[in-house]
N, C-alpha and C positions, 0 to 999 in steps of 0.2 A: 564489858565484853572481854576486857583483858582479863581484868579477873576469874572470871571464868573459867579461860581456857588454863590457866595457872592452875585453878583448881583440877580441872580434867587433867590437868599433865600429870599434878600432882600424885591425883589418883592411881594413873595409868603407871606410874612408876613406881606407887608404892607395892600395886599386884605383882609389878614383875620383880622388885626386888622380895615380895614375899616367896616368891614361883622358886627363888633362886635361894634363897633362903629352907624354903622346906625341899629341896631336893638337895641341898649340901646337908641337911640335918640326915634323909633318908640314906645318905651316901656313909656318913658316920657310922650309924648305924649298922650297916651292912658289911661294916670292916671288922665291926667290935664284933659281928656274928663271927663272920668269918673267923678272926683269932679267935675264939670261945672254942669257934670247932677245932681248930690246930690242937689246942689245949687241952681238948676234951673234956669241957665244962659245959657240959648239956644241960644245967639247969640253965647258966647266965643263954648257952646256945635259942631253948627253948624263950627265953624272957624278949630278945632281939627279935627271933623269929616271928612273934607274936604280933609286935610292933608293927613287922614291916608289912606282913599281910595284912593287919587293920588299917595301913595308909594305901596298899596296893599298888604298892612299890614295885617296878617293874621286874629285879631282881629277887622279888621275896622269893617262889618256887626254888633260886638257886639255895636259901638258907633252909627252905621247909626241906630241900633234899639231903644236905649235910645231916638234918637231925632224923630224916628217914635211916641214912646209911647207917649213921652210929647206933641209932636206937633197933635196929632190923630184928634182933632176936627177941624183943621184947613186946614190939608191933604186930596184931591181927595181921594175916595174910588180907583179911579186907579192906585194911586201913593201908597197905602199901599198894594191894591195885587198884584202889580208890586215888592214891597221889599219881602213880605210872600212869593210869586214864585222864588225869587232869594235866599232865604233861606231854600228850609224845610226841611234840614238835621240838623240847628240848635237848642240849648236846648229850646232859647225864643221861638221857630216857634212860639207852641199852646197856650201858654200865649199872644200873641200878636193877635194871632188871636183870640182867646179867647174877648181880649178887642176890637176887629173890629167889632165882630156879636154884643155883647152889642150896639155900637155905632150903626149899623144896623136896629136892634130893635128899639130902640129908636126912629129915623126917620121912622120907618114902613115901610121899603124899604126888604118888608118879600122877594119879588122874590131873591134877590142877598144872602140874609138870608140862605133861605134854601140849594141853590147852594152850597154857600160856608161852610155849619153847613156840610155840609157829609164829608167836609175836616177835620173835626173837631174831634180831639181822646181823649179831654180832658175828666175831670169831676167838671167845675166850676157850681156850684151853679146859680151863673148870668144867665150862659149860656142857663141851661136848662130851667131856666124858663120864660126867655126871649123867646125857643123854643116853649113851651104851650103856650104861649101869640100871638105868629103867628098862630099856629093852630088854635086857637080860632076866633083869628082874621079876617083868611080865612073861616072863616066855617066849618072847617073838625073837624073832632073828635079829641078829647083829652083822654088822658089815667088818669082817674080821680084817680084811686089808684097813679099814679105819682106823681098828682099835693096834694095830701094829703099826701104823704112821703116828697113832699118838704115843706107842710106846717107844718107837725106834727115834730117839729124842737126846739130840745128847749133850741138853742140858735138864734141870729138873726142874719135871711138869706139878701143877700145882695140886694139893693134897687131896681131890675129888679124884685124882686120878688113880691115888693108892687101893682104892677099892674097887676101881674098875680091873685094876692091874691083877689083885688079889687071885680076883674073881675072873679073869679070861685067862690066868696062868691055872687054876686049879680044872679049869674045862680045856685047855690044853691047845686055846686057840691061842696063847703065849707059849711058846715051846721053849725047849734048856737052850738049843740053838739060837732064838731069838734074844734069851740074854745073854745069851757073851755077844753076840749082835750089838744091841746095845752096850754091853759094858767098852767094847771097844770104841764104840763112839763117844764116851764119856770121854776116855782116857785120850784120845786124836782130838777132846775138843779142850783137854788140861782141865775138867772137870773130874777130880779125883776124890772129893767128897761121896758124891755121886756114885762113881766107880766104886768104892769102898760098899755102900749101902747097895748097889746092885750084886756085886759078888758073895756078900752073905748072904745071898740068897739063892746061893748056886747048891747043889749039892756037894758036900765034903771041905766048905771054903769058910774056913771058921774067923773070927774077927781077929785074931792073932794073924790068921795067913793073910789075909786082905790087907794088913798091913802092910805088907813088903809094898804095894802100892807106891808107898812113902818113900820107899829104899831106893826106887827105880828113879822115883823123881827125882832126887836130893843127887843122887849121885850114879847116872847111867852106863857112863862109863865102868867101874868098880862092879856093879851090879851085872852087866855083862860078861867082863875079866873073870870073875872070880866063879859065874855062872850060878848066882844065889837062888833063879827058880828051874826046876824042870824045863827040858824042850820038846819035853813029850807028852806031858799033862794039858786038858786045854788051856787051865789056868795059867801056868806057865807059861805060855806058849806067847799068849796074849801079854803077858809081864814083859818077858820079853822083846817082843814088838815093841811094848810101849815105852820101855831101853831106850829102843833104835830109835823111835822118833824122836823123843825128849834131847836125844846125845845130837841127833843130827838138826835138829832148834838149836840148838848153841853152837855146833861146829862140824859142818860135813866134813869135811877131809878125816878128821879125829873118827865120824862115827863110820866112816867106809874102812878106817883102819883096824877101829875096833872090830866093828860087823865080818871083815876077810879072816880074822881069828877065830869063832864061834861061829860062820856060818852052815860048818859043816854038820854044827850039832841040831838045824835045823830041817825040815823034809822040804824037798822040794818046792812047792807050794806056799809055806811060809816063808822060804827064803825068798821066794819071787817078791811076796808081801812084803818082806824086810826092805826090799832093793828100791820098791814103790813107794815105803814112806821115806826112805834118802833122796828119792828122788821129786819128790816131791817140796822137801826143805831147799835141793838145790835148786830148782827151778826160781823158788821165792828169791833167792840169793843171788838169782842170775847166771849161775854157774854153770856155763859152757858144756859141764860133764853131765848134766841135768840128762841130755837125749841120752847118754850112753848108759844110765843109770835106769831110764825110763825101759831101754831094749833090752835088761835084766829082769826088768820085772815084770814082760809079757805074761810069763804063761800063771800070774797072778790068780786065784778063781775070780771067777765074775759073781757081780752082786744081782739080789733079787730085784726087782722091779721098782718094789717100795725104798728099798734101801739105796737106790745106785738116784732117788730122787730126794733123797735127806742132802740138807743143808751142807753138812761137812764134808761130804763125798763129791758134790757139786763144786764146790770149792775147788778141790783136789784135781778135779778133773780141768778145769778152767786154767790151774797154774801147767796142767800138761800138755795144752796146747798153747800155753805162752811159751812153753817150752822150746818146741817146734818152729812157731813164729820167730823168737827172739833170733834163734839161727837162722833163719826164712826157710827153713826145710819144707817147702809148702805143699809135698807129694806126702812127707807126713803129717804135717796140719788136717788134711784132709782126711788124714785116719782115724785122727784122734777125735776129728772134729762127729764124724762117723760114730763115734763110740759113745757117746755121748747121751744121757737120754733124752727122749724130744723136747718135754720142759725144760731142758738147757740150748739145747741143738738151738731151736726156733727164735731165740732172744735174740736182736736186733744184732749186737755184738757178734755172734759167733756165723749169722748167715751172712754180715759183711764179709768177716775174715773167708768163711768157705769158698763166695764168689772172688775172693781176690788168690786165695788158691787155686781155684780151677784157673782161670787167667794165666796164674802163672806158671802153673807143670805143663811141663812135656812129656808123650809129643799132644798137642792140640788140637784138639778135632771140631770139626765143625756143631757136633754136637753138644761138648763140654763147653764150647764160647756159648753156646745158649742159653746153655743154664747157667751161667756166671751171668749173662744179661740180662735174662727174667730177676734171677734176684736182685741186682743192683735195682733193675726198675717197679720193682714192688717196695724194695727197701728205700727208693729216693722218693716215696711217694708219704715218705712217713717223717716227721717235723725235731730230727735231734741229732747228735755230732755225727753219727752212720750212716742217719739217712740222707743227711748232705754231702759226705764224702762218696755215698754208692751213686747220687745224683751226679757229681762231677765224671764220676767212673764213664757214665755213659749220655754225658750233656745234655741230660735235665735240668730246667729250672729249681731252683727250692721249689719243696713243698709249700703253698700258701703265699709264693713271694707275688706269679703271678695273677694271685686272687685281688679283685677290688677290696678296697679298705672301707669294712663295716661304719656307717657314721654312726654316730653314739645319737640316739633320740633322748635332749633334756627330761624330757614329760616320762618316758621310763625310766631314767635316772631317777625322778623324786619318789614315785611308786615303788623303785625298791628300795629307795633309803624310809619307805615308811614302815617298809616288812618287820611287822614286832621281832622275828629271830635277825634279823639286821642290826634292828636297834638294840636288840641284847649283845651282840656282838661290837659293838661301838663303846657302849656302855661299859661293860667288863677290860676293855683294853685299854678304856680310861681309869680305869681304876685297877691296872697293870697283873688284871687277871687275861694273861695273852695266850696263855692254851686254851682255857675255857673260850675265850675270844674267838681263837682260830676254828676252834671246834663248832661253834653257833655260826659262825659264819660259813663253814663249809656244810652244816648240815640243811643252812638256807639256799645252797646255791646248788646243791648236785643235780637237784629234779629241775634246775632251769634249763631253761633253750637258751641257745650261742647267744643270741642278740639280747637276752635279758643278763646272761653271764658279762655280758660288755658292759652292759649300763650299769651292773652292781662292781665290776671292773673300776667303770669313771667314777663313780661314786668314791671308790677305797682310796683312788688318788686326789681324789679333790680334799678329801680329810686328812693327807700327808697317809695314807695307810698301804705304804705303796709294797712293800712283799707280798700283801694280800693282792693287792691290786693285780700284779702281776702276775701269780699265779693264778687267779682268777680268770684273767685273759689267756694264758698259758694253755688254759682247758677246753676250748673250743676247737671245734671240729671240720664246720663250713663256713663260719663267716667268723672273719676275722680283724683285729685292729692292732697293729704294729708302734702305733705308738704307745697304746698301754700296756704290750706283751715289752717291748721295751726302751723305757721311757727314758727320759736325761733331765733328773732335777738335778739342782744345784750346777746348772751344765757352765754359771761363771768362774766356780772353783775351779772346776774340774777342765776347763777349757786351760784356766790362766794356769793351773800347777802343771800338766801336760808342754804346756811352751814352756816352762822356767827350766823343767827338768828333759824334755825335749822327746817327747814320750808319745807316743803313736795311742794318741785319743782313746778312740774305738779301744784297743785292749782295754787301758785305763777302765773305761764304762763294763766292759765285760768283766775284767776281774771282780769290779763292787756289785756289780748285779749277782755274782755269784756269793762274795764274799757275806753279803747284807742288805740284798735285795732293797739299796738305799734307806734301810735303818737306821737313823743316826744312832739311838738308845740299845741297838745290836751287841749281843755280849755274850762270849762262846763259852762252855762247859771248864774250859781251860784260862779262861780271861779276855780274849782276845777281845777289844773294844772297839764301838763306831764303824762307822761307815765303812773302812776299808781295814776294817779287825786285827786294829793294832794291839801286839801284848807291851805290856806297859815299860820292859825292859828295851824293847823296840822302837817304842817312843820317843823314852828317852834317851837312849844312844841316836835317833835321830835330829832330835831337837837340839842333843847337843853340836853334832854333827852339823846342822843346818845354820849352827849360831843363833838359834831361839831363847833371847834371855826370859828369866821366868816361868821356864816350861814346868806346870805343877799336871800330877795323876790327873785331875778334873779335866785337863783342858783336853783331854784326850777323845771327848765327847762333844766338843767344837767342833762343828761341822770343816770349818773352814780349816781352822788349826790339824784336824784328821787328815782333811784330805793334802795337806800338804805334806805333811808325815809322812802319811803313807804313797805318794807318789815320788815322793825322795828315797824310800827305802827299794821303792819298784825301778828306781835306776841306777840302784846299790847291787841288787838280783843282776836287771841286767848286763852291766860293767862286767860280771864277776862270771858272769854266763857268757862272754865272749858275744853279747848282742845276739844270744840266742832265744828269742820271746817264751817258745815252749818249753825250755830249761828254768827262766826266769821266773815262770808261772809256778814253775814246780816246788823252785828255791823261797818263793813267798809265802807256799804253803807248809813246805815242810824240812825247809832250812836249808842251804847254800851247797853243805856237804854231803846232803845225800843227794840231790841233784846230780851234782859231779861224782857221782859211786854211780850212779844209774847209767850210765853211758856207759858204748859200747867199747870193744879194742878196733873198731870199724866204723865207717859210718854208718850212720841208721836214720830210716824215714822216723820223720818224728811220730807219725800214727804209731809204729811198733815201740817206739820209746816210750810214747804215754801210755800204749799198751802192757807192758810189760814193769809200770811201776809198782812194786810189792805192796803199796798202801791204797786201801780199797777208796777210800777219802782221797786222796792226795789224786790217783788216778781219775776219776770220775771230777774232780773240780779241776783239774790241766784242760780236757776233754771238752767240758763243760765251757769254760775261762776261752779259750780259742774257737768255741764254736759260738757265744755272744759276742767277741770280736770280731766275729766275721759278720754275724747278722747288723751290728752299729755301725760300721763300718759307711753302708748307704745310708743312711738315716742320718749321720752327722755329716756328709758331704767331702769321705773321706776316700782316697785310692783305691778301687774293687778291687780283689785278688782272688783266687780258688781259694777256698779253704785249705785245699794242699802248699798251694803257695803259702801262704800265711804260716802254718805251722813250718816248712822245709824241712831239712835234714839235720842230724844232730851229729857233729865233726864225730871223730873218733876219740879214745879219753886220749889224756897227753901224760908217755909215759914218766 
């Protein structure tokens, strides 16, 4: 009998080590594909590919698509809707087809085009205007404010567009006005290659003149003084301006000096424009002179519709009511705010500030207190740093705090860890392909309901996959689960470095939830490593600092070792911040001294402070870092506070 069962075990172990064996073989495999395609050796690419589909290998589709994309010009359009029909639950599907209709376009094969464009969910660039270029091409009507949203662009759209562009400037639905349109937005975006190639194509603007471009940039000042273009040419005109801005980026005081020399040889109009991009550098600079710069350059023209909704204009417009703010002028926040177009107006951000304007001009009527109260309670009805502080504003609960907590049903847990684009998302991140990863994974969860979003939630954290996990949970709507939206692993490190270094918990967990959404293997564009995205200079000035004998690069990816680093370096911030949390946060992310440059000659609420930080990152993770603070805060068993409490006020600078 014993022998037997010896034998059966035998058995039974030899399958599983075969099991494990042929999926590390198939895993190989699928690497060597993969580098083949890096390399661009589609024969070895095709020999791999070959393989994996005769084992049916659950990644093979991702290698059969590497050799779709490279081979596309060479491939029947049959044999590629034939692979897109045998995929479209994959993340490549609409990238790939994405790059089919281009390929489509191109031969003017518009009937299969359009057929195939309704399959089509993306938002490439290519695409669309490869789309106007068929319509065109057929006769039918084109949507001209579209094809002017993909022109008014200011940076450069992808070479399908060249032909659209050709082709709606020669029928004149691109007009001359629409390119200096454009070219100015090149040039406000420091895209001057760009700028260069749009002005040869101006009338009278030959590649010798397009060059001053270069003149303006290198040395704007010089280029103003000595007044090397016309101010009365459009070209010019626009050269000019672009002076002012580039001088007033490096040094407003200098370019308001220069600008009061030559502004005469400007028309009214332009010189408003001139006043608007100085004031728009002071604003970023923080520069007290910013509003009186801004009341020069009222009687500016106004922009079209389409253009006052481009990216760099929106921008501009957000630094001129931090403007306002940073002084609390809040009689003109509300002008500016007003000015705005509704796609900026309605953003979470800016109908906070509105109702905390109306609130606070005078004189106050019973009707303006209403509508700062509808919006706070519309806005505290909504789950993020504004809609908690507009919740305080008028003693709302959080959004979803006093909802019951979703129980995770085990039995829908395993059903979605069985979901094949599940398991290819598992799959890929083990074999530290983690965009593809995140992409399979997001493209299995969007069409679920809240309660299946949770279980695929617990699932991400039970496998250590806890950034997915959590925004995962992040995305629900009616039912919700707080401890996987956010959770406390590692909560013995991070309890015991918090009392060494004497550090208020809850921040601790909100700054890593921000920093690395508990990533140990986290690793930023810049270097920043682990869990609380240490740069490695930072490490080891802290290790040394801490007395860490031994401390090598590697250990930096130490869970334990990170988190003690970096919560000695978070009491380095704070010390140096005068025990100011939302200064400290600042100083973590974006260094000590410009923390201390960002304060006022006053005090200031700290909302306007993190308002008003010139780095779009830096701001949005202070924000961010203080409002997970607040939310950990009950869930670890710590002192409730407002969220206004918690952030307070930021002293004045010290002269």
């Amino acid at each position: 009998m014993n022998k037997l069962l010896n034998i059966c075990m035998t058995v039974v172990l030899l399958g599983i080590f075969s099991q494990n064996a042929f999926a590390l073989y198939e895993e190989q495999t699928f690497k060597k594909a993969k580098t083949a395609f890096e390399k661009k050796q589609l024969t070895t690419l095709t020999k791999y590919t070959n393989q994996l589909k005769a084992k049916r290998y659950i990644l093979a589709p991702y290698a059969e698509h590497w050799l779709v994309s490279a081979r596309m010009n060479q491939l029947t359009d049959k044999q590629v809707l034939n692979f897109l029909n045998r995929t479209p639950d994959y993340a490549f599907n609409q990238g790939l087809r994405a790059q089919w209709l281009k390929k489509l376009g191109s031969k003017n094969d518009w009937a299969q085009f359009f057929a195939q464009h309704d399959l089509y969910a993306g938002n490439d660039a290519g695409v669309a205007c490869t789309y106007w270029t068929g319509k065109s091409a057929l006769g039918q009507a084109v949507d001209r404010e579209m094809v002017k949203a993909l022109w008014l662009s200011g940076k450069q759209q992808p070479s399908q567009c060249n032909r659209l562009f050709k082709d709606m400037a020669k029928k004149g639905v691109i007009s001359k006005a629409n390119k200096y349109e454009r070219l100015r937005l090149a040039l406000l975006n420091g895209k001057t290659k760009l700028a260069k190639g749009i002005a040869v194509k101006l009338p009278g603007i030959s590649s010798k003149t397009a060059r001053l471009i270069d003149r303006a940039r290198k040395n704007p000042e010089r280029f103003l003084s000595r007044k090397v273009a016309s101010f009365n040419s459009p070209f010019g005109v626009e050269l000019n301006l672009f002076a002012v801005d580039r001088l007033a980026r490096k040094n407003v005081g200098k370019a308001v000096r220069t600008f009061k020399k030559v502004k005469h040889k400007f028309n009214q109009k332009n010189r408003a424009t001139a006043w608007g991009l100085i004031a728009y550098r002071a604003s970023v600079d923080l520069d007290p002179k910013a509003l009186t710069y801004y009341g020069y350059a009222s009687s500016a023209p106004s922009l079209t519709a389409t253009l006052a909704s481009n990216d760099v204009y929106l921008k501009r417009n957000g630094w001129k009511a931090r403007a306002a703010l940073r002084a609390e002028s809040w009689k003109t926040l509300l002008s500016f705010i007003a000015q705005m177009p509704p796609v900026q107006a309605e953003r979470a951000r800016w109908r906070y500030w509105k109702a905390r304007a109306l609130k606070a001009t005078y004189p106050k009527s019973p009707r303006q207190l209403a509508v700062a109260d509808d919006l706070f309670m519309n806005l505290g009805q909504e789950r993020h740093y504004y809609g908690w502080l507009a919740a305080e504003e008028v003693g709302m609960p959080m959004a979803g705090s006093d909802a019951p907590q979703h129980m995770i049903d085990e039995h829908e847990v395993k059903r979605i860890a069985n979901i094949p684009q599940i398991q290819r998302a598992v799959l890929l991140k083990k074999l530290e392909m983690r965009w593809q990863a995140k992409s399979e994974w997001f493209n299995a969860t969007k069409k679920l309901s809240d309660t299946e979003r949770l279980a695929a939630a617990s699932y991400a954290q039970k496998i250590g996959w806890h950034d997915i996990s959590i925004n995962t949970a992040d995305n629900t709507t009616e039912f919700h689960n707080f401890d996987l939206r956010y959770p406390t692993p590692y909560r013995q490190y991070f309890q015991h470095a918090a009392s060494d270094e004497a550090l208020d918990e809850a921040w601790v967990f909100g700054l890593v939830r921000q920093e690395s959404r508990f990533m140990d293997y986290a690793k930023s564009r810049v270097g920043a490593s682990g869990l609380m995205q240490l740069m490695p200079k930072t490490a080891r000035w802290a290790a040394k600092k801490k007395g860490m004998r031994g401390f090598k690069r590697k250990n930096i990816h130490d869970v334990r070792t990170n988190v003690a680093l970096g919560t000695f370096y978070m009491r380095h911030t704070l010390n140096e911040m005068n025990g100011q949390a939302v200064m400290a946060t600042a100083a973590y992310n974006a260094g000590p001294s410009r923390a201390l440059k960002w304060m006022a000659n006053r005090p200031l609420e700290a909302a306007i402070y993190m308002e008003t930080i010139p780095f779009n990152e830096t701001r949005n993770y202070v924000q961010r870092v203080m409002a997970n603070a607040h939310l950990y805060a009950p869930r670890i068993g710590a002192k409730l506070r407002t969220l206004k409490q918690r952030i307070g006020t930021i002293p004045a600078k010290r002269n």
